[in-house]
N, C-alpha and C positions, 0 to 999 in steps of 0.2 A: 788838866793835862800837865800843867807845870808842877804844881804840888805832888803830882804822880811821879814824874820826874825827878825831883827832890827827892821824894822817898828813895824811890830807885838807886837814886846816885849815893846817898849817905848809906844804903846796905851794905855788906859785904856779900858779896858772891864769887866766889875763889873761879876766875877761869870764865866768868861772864861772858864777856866778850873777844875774848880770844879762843877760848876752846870752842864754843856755841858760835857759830857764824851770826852778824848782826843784818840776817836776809829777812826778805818781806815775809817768809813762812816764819810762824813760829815757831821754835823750838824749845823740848825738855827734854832735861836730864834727870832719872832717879837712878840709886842707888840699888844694889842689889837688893834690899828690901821693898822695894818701891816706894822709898822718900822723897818728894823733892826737892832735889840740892841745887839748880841750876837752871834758868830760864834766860834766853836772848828779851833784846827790849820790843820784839813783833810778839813775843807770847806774852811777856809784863804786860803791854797794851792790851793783847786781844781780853785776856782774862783776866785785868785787872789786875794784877798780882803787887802784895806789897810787900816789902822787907821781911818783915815777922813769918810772909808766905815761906821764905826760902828757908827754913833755919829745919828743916830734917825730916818735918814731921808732914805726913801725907793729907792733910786735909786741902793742899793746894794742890790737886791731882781734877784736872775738866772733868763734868760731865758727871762725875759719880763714879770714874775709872781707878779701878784696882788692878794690883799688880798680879792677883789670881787670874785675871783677865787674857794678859796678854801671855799666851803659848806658841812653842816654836820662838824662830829665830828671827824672825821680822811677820810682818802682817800687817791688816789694819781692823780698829774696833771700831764698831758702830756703838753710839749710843743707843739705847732704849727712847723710843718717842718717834714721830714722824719727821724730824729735821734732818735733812740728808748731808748738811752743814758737821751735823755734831759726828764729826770721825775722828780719830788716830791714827797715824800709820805708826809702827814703833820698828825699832828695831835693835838687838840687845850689841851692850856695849864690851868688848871682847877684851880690850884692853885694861877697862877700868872695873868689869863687873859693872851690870845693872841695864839701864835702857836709856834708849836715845827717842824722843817722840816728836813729828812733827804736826801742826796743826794747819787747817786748811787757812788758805790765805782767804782777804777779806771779799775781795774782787771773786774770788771763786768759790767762797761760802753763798755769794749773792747768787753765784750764777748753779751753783747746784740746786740751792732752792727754788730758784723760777724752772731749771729744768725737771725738779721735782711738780712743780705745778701743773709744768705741760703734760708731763707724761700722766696725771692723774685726772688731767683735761677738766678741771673744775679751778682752777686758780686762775685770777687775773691777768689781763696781757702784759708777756713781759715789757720791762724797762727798759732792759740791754737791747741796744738795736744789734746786736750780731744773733739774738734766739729771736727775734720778728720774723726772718723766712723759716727759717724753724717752724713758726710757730702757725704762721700760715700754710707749711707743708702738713702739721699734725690735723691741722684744725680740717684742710680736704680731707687728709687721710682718715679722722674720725667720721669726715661726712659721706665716705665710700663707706666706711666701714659699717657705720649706721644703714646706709644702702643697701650694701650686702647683705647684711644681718636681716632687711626685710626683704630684702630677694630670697634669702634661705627661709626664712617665715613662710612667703608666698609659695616657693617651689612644695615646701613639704604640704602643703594645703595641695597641690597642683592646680596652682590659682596663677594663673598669667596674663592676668589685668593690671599693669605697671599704675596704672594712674593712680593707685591708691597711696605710691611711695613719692613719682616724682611727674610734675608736671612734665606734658608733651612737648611744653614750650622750653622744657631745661637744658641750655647749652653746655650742662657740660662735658668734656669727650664721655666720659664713664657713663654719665646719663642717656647722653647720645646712643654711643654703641650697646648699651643694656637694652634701651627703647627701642634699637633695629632689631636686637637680636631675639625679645620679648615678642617683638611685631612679626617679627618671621616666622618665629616656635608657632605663635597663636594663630596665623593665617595657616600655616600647614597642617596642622593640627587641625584648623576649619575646615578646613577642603576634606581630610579623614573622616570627619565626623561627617559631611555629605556624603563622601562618598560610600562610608561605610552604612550612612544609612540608604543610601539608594541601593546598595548590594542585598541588605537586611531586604529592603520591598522588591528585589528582583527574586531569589531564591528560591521563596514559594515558588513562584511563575514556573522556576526551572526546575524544581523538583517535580512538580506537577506535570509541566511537559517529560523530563526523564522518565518518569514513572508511566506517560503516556507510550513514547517511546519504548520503553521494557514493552508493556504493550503489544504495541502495533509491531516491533520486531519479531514476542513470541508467537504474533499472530501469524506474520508475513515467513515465521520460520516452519510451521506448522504448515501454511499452506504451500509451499518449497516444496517441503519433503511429499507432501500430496502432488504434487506435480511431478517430483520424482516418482513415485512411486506408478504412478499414472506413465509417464515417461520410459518405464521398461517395463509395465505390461504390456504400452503398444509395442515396442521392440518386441518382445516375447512374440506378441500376433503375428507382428511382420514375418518373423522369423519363420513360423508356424506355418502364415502365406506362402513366404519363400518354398518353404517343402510342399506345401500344395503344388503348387502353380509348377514344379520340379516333375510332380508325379505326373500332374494332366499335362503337362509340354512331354514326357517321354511317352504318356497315352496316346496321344496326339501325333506323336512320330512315329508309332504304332498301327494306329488305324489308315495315316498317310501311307503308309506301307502297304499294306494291306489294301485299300481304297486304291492304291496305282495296280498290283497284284489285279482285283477286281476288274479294272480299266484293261489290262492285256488280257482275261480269260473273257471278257463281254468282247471285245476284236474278236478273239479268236475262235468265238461262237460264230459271232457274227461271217467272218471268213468262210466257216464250217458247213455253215445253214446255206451260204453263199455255192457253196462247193456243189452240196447235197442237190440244191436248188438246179443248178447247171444238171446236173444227172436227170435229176427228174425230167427236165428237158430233153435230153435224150433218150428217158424212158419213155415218154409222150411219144416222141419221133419211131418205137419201138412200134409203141401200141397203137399210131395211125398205121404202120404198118401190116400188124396182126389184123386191123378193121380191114384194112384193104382186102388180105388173103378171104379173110371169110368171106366178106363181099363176092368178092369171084369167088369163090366156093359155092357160096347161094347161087351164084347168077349158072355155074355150073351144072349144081344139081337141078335147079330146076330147068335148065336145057339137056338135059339126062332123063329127066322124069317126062319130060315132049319127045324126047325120042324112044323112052321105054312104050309109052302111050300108040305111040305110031309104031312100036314094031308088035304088037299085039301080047298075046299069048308068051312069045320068046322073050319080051324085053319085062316081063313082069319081076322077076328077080333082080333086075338092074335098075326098076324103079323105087323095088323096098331098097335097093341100095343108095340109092340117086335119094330118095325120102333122109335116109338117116346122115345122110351128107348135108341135107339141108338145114336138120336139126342140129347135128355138130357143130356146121357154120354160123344158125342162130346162138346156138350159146358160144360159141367164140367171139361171136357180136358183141351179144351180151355183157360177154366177161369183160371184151376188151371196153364196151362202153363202162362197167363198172370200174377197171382199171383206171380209165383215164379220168375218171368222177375222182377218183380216191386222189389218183396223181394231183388234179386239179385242184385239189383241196389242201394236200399233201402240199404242192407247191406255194399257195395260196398261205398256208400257215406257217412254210417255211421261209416267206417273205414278210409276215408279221411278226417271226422269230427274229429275222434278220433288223429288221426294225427295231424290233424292242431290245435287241443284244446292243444295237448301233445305238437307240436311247440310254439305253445301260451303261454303257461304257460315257455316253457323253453325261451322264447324272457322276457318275461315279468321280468322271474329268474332274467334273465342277466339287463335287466335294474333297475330291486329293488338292487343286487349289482352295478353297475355306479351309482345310484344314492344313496346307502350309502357309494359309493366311491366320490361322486361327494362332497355327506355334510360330509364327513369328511377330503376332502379335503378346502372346504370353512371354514369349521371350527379352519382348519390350519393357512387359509386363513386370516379368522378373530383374528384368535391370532395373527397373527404376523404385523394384522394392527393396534391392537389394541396394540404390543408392540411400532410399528413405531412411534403411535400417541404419548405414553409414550417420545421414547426419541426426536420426535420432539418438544412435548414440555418440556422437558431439554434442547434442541437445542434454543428452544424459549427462556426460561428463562436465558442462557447463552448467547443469542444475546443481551437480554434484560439488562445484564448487562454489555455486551461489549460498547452494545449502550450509558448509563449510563455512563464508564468509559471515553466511546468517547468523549462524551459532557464536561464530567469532565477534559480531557485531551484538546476539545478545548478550555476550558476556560483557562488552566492552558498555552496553548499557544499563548493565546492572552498575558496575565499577561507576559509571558516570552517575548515574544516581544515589549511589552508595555517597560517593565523592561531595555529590551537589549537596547531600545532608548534611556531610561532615562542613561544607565551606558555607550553610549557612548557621553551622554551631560558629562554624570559626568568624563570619561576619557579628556572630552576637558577641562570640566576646572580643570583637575586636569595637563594637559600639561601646560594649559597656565599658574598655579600655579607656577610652578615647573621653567618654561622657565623664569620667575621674577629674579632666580638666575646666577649671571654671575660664570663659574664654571672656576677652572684653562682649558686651553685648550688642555693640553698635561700631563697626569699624572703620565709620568715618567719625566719630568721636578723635581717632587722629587728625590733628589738623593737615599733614602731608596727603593723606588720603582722600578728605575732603576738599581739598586745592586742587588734585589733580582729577578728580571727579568732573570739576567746575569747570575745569580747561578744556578734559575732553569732551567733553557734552557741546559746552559750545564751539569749539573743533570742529564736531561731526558735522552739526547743525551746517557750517559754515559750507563745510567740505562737499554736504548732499546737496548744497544749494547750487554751488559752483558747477557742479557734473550735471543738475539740472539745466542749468544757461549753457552750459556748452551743447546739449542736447538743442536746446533752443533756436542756437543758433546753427544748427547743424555741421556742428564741430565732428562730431561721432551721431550714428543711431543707439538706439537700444540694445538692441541686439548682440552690437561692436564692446559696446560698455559690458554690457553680462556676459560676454563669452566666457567660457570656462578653457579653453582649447590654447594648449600652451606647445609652443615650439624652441626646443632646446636650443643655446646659443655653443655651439662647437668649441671642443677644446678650453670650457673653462672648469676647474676645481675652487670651488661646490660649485655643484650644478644653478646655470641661471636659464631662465625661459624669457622670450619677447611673447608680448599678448596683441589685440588686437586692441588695447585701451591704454598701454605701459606709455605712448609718446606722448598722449594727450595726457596722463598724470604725472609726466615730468615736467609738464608746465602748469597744468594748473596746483599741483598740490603743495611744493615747496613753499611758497607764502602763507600757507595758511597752515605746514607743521613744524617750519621753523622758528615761528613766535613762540610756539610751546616748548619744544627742543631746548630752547634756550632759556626759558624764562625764569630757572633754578639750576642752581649747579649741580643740585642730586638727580634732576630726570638725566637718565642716559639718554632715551631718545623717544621721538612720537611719529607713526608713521601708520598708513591704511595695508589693510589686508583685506582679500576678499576671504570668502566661505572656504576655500582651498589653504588658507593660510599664505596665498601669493601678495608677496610685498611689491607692488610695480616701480614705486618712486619710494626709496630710503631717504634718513635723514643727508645733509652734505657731509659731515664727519666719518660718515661711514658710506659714502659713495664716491672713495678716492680713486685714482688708477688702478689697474690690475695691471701686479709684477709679476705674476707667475707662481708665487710661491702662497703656496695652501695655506698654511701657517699664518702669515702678513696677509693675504686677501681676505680668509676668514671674519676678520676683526673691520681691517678697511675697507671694504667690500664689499656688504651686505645685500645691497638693492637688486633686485628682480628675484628674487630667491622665493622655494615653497619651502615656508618654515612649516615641517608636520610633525614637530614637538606636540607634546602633551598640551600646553599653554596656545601652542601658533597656530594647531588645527583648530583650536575655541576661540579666538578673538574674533574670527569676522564671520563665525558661524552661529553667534548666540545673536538673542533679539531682547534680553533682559535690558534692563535700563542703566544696570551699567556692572559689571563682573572683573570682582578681584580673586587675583592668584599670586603666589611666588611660588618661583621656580628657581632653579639653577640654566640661567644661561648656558651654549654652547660655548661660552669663550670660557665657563668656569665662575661668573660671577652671579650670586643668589642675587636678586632683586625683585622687586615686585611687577606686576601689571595689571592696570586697568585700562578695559576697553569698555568702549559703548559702538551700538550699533552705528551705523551711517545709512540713511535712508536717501532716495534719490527716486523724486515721483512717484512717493507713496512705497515704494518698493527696496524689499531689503537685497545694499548692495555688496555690503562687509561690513568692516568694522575698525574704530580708530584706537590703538592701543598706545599706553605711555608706560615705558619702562623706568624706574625709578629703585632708588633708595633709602632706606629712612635712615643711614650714617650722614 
């Protein structure tokens, strides 16, 4: 350095040190040809430069720099090579002609280079303690970066088994929230793939049943319309009745007609014969009369015929007269006996007339009643065909619409089974979707998973023991504990229900879900649910006061609640050994759950669930 110095000083350099500033950057001067005429003593140092350097000619120009190089009015050159050290900035000289150059100072040749090293993340740690946090912000950010880049590896596979990139056990945030967010895709994703394969094995079932359905509809619509049809041929007959029963009820009021007509000419025979009868009577009283006359006529003549006798010879003429008075009076006898023979007969038949007229009339009585027994029975008759006919056809019109809904119903089950095929094309690709993704194969391979697996199991275990000894001791019966039968609590937003089991699990349950509750900062919380998804006793954090307001109680206020979420109706209704899901809470927050059953006397009582995180 001194003999350097020496040189230096014995040079001539016109303007060394007064036009060139003697600063820690180095400086040069060339000349409109690009000669150097002019160097400070930080560019003599940095580039060696010695006397003979300065005298015009361009071979003391860094780096290999030409004056073809530098274009425009200022800039800076990079050398050729990887040192990010080797620059120029120049900038032309206006006053003098030519350029003015400055070189990188030494402290910041060092420090380009090491920041050359980080950025190519293959160079040594730096020296400079001001690029250390530098250099440990690059070093995370290549090991995100590296992260990423097997995250985007993974995704394009649709491979969402993180384990292959970063331990379960890796704290760091980015690993962290990758690992939850990894955890959650692949658990939902899990549940898809069940559940789309349980819709796959239900399908058939349902096409099968639709298809039975088409079926039994076009059967059930077929036999409608036969019942329809059935349904107004009787109407028809009724109808057809109606006009019968029309014709024989005006027959009927016809012959009653007529039948009473009968009933007054059978009297008025009867009267007649009656009448005739009485004469006869009179005529009898006639003809004892006329028997009498002859009578004394006989007894006459033959006292005529004794004194014709006794007057001899004189009276013989008076006896052939007295003779033929006695024969006239015999046949008037006669006659009158055969008169009143006739009469007696006469009357005799006109009494068995009078009888059978007076029967007549009382036959005839009796049939004008039947037969306005007869039409007011038809009349009945008629009314109540003519109700029948009423409500068969309501019957009618009510087939008519069953019929109607038939048709409507088979159409709506063809559609349903049209439907049912298309949703188990769409279950298939929505399996084959779904099976695109490689999932981890064991998801208590998490250790989160497997932690809280441990806890709740022995949880439950604890839990079904305690509700047993309360039974024991005749805390509650059976009964009381299984009830299902919930009674709403007035006036509160969400709805909460008291059970006949909720006071007894607010004392025994808290000790044995607050150990768990607490036991990790990521479980949100641990609490029993029955088959219904009834929570009786929540964790304490969330079984604060009720203020009133939806919103605030939601969150603090959970306990007695029926959670009938997707997740809250399954935890205390399965009996598997222990069942994971993630959901998106009601407050908004995704997290996971696993519950395991709770048994209590051999008997399933609900179920102990743990809400959790894997952030």
């Amino acid at each position: 350095m001194q003999a350097r110095a020496e040189a230096t000083a014995g040079a001539t350099v016109p303007g060394r040190c007064g036009d060139l500033p003697d600063a820690p950057v180095g400086l040069l001067r060339l000349d409109a040809d690009g000669c150097l005429i002019e160097a400070n003593r930080a560019a003599i140092d940095l580039l060696g430069l010695a006397g003979a350097a300065l005298d015009g000619r361009t071979r003391g120009l860094p780096w290999g720099l030409t004056v073809d190089a530098l274009t425009g009015r200022d800039g800076i050159w990079l050398a050729p090579g990887n040192d990010p050290a080797a620059r120029v900035r120049y900038q032309a000289d206006s006053e003098r002609g030519g350029w003015v150059l400055s070189l990188p100072h030494a402290e910041t040749a060092a420090l380009l280079r090491e920041v050359a090293g980080l950025a190519g993340g293959d160079g040594p740690a730096p020296a400079l303690a001001v690029l250390q946090p530098l250099a440990c912000q690059l070093e995370e950010a290549a090991a995100a970066h590296h992260l990423l880049d097997g995250i985007g590896g993974l995704l394009s596979r649709c491979d969402l088994d993180l384990a292959s990139l970063c331990d379960a056990t890796d704290d760091r945030p980015l690993a962290r929230r990758l690992s939850a967010g990894f955890g959650n895709l692949a658990e939902a994703i899990r549940q898809a793939v069940a559940l789309s394969v349980g819709i796959a094995d239900e399908v058939p079932h349902l096409v099968g049943e639709n298809d039975d359905l088409v079926c039994q509809s076009q059967a059930q619509l077929e036999a409608l319309e036969s019942v329809q049809a059935a349904s107004r041929r009787l109407l028809a007959d009724l109808q057809a009745v109606a006009g019968d029963l029309q014709a024989v009820r005006e027959v009927a009021g016809s012959a009653d007609a007529r039948a009473r007509e009968g009933i007054e000419a059978a009297r008025a025979l009867a009267d007649s014969m009656a009448a005739v009868q009485q004469r006869s009577a009179r005529a009898h009283s006639v003809i004892e009369v006329i028997d009498t006359v002859a009578f004394q006529t006989n007894i006459l003549s033959i006292n005529a015929s004794i004194e014709a006798a006794h007057a001899g010879e004189a009276g013989r003429g008076f006896a052939v007269v007295a003779s033929e008075i006695r024969r006239l009076a015999d046949q008037a006898a006669s006659a009158a006996r055969d008169v009143r023979g006739i009469i007696g007969e006469t009357v005799s038949a006109l009494g068995e007339g009078a009888a059978s007229a007076r029967h007549t009339g009382e036959v005839l009585d009796g049939i004008g009643e039947l037969l306005g027994g007869a039409g007011r029975a038809m009349a009945s008759v008629a009314t109540r065909v003519d109700a029948q006919s009423g409500e068969i056809a309501a019957i009618d019109r009510a087939v008519e619409q069953v019929v109607t809904l038939g048709r409507s119903n088979l159409e709506h089950a063809a559609q349903v089974a049209e439907r049912s095929e298309g949703l188990g094309r769409d279950a298939a690709t929505l399996h084959d979707g779904v099976r695109l993704f490689r999932l981890p194969a064991d998801p208590m391979a998490t250790p989160r998973h497997a932690c809280v697996r441990d806890l709740a199991q022995t949880a439950a275990s604890r839990i079904g023991d305690a509700l047993d000894a309360a039974i024991a001791r005749r805390e509650i019966d059976t009964e009381a504990l299984f009830s299902r039968d919930y009674a709403a609590v007035p006036g509160v937003s969400p709805a909460k229900y008291s059970t006949s089991f909720d006071a007894l699990c607010d004392v025994v349950l808290p000790p044995l879900q607050e150990p768990v509750a607490s036991a990790h900062p990521w479980i949100v919380f641990a609490i029993c649910a029955n088959p219904d998804g009834y929570v009786p006793t929540h964790n304490l954090r969330f079984s604060q006061p009720l203020t009133g307001d939806p919103a605030r109680d939601l969150v603090g206020n959970r306990t007695k609640r029926i959670f009938e979420d997707r997740v809250g109706r399954s935890v205390g209704a399965h009996t598997d050994p222990w069942r994971l899901q993630v959901y998106r809470r009601d407050t908004g927050q995704i997290m996971f759950d696993l519950s395991v059953p709770v048994f209590v006397a051999g008997r399933h009582w609900g179920g102990f669930r743990v809400g959790y995180s894997l952030e």
